[in-house]
N, C-alpha and C positions, 0 to 999 in steps of 0.2 A: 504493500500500500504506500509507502514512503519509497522519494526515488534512492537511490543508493550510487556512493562517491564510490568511483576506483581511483586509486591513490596508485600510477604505476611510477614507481621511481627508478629511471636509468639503470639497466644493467641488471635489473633484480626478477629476469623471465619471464618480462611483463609482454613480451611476442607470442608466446607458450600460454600465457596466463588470458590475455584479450581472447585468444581464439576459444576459449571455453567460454568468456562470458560472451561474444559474441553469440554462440552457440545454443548459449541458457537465455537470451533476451531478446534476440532478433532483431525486430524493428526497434523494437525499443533500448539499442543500443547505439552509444552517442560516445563517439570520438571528442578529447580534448588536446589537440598538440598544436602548439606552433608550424605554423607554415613558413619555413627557412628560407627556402627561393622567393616566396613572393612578402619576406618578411610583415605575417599578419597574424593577429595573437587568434586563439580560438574563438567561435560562436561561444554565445552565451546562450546555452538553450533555459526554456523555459520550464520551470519547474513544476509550476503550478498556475492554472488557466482557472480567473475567478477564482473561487471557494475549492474547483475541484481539480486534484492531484491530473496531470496528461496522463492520460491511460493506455494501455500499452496489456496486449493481453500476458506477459512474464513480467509485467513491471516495468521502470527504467534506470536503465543501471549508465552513467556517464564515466567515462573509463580514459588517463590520459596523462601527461606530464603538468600538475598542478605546480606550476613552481613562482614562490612568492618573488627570485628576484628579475624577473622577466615580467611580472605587473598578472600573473595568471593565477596566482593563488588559488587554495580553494575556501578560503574566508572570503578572498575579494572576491570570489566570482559568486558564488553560492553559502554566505553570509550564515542561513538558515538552514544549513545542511547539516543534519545530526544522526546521519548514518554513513559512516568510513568503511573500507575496506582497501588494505594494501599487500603488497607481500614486498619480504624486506631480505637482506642478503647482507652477510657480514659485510660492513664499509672498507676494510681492505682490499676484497677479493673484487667489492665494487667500483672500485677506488681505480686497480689497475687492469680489470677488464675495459672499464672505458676509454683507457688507452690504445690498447688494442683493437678495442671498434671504430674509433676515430681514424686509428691509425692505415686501418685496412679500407674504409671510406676514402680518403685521401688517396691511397692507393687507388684505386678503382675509381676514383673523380667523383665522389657521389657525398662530397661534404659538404654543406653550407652552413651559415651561421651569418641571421640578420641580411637575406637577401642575399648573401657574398659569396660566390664560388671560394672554397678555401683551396690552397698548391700544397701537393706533399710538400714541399721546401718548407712551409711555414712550422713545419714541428718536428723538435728535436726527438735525441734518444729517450729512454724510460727512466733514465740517471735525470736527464734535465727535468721531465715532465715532474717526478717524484720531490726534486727540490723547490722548484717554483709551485707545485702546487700539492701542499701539504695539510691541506683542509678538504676536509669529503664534505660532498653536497647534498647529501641525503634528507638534511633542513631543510632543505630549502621546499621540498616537494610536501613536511609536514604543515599542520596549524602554525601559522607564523609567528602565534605567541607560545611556545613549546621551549621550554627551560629547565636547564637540571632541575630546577625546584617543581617543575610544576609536570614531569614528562610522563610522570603516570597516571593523574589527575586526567589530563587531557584525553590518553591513549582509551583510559578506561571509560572516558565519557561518552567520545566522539564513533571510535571505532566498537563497528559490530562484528569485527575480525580481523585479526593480522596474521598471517601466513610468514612461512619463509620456503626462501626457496632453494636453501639445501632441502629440503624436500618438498617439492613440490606436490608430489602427485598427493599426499597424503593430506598437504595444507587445501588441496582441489577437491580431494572428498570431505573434510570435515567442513568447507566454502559450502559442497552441495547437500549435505545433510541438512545444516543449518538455514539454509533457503529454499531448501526444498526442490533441489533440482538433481536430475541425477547425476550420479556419478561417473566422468569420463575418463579417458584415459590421454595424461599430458605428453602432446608432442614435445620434441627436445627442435627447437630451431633458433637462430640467430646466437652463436656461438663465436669467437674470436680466437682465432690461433695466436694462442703464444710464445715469440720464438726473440725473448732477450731476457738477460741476468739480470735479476732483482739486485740490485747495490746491498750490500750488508748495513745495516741499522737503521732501514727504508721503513722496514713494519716498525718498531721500537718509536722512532721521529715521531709515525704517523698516528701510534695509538695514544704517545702523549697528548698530540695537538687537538683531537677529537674527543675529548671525554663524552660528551653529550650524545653524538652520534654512536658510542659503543655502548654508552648504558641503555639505548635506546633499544637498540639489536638485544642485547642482554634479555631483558624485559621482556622482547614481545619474544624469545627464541624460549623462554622459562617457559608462559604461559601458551605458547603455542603449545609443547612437549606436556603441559600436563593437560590442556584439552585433549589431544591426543592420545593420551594412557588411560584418561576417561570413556572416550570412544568406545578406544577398542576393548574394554572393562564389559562394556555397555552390549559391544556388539556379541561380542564371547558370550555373554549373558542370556541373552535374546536366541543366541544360538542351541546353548543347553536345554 
């Protein structure tokens, strides 16, 4: 009855992860990403038409790269939205996959950013990328007021599920149990070859510089693991 946020944050299998909810909602599924080539932020669909919710025979589920410092938030876009869903990915392993996808985009001519064809020449090795940029972006795609003090408050408010996607498929069935759709099975696509040496004291830098961003992961990787042991308590149960 209420529409529902996907929260996909860069790198965290949200290629894998869209083609299910696309799946579960149909029409009623609404892309949100910036358009790079014609630098244009996303539509702002509507959420609600008069008194009554847009109706959509699986609901509406808006699914997409929320990110507060591109002006796309999802406080700024959808203010009144109090139904979340993300899935979330250690910020390390998220941190230099994006490398790697950048990297291999550039290769292949298919990078843009704000309109602009970007040239492999414009990006260094993984040694440079890792010193210049030692802050993971994973904030940016939450609630934009999300604070070590305040990050469980928010998570436990807003969000009706946080997945992760070291396991995906498991965080896909306890998504469909809970909505009530069924249970698929998650393709594996949009993967990045990795082929350079991680600098030694690259992780160590990077988990001082993000406290926020690991407690965060922490949090939802606990509570994900014990809905999960619930589950399958539950399904064992049911089974006997």
């Amino acid at each position: 009855q209420q529409p529902l946020i996907s929260i996909h944050i860069p790198k965290c299998a949200g290629t894998s992860f869209s083609n299910i909810l696309q799946s579960w909602f149909g029409a009623g599924f609404c892309r949100h990403y910036f358009n790079e080539k014609k630098n244009e932020l996303p539509i702002r669909q509507k959420l609600y038409s008069g008194f009554f919710i847009k109706k959509h025979k699986s609901g509406l589920c808006i699914h997409g790269h929320f990110n507060n410092d591109r002006g796309m938030g999802v406080l700024e876009y959808y203010p009144e939205s109090n139904q979340m869903i993300t899935i979330i990915r250690n910020p390390w392993e998220v941190h230099l996959s994006n490398y790697f996808y950048v990297k291999r985009n550039l290769q292949d001519g298919k990078a843009y950013r704000d309109g602009r064809k970007l040239e492999a020449s414009e990006m260094g090795s993984l040694e440079d990328y890792l010193k210049e940029n030692d802050k993971s972006y994973i904030c940016q795609f939450f609630p934009s007021n999300i604070t070590l003090q305040n990050y469980t408050d928010i998570l436990e408010e807003k969000f009706l599920f946080m997945g992760v996607a070291e396991n995906l498929q498991d965080s896909v069935t306890l998504l469909a149990d809970k909505l009530g759709f069924p249970a698929m099975e998650v393709p594996k696509l949009n993967e990045s070859e990795r082929n350079e040496t991680i600098p030694g004291g690259a992780l160590e830098r990077f988990m001082g510089n993000n406290a926020l961003e690991m407690a965060i992961y922490d949090y939802i990787k606990d509570t994900f693991e014990k809905q999960l042991t619930e589950f399958n308590l539950h399904q064992k149960v049911r089974a006997e």
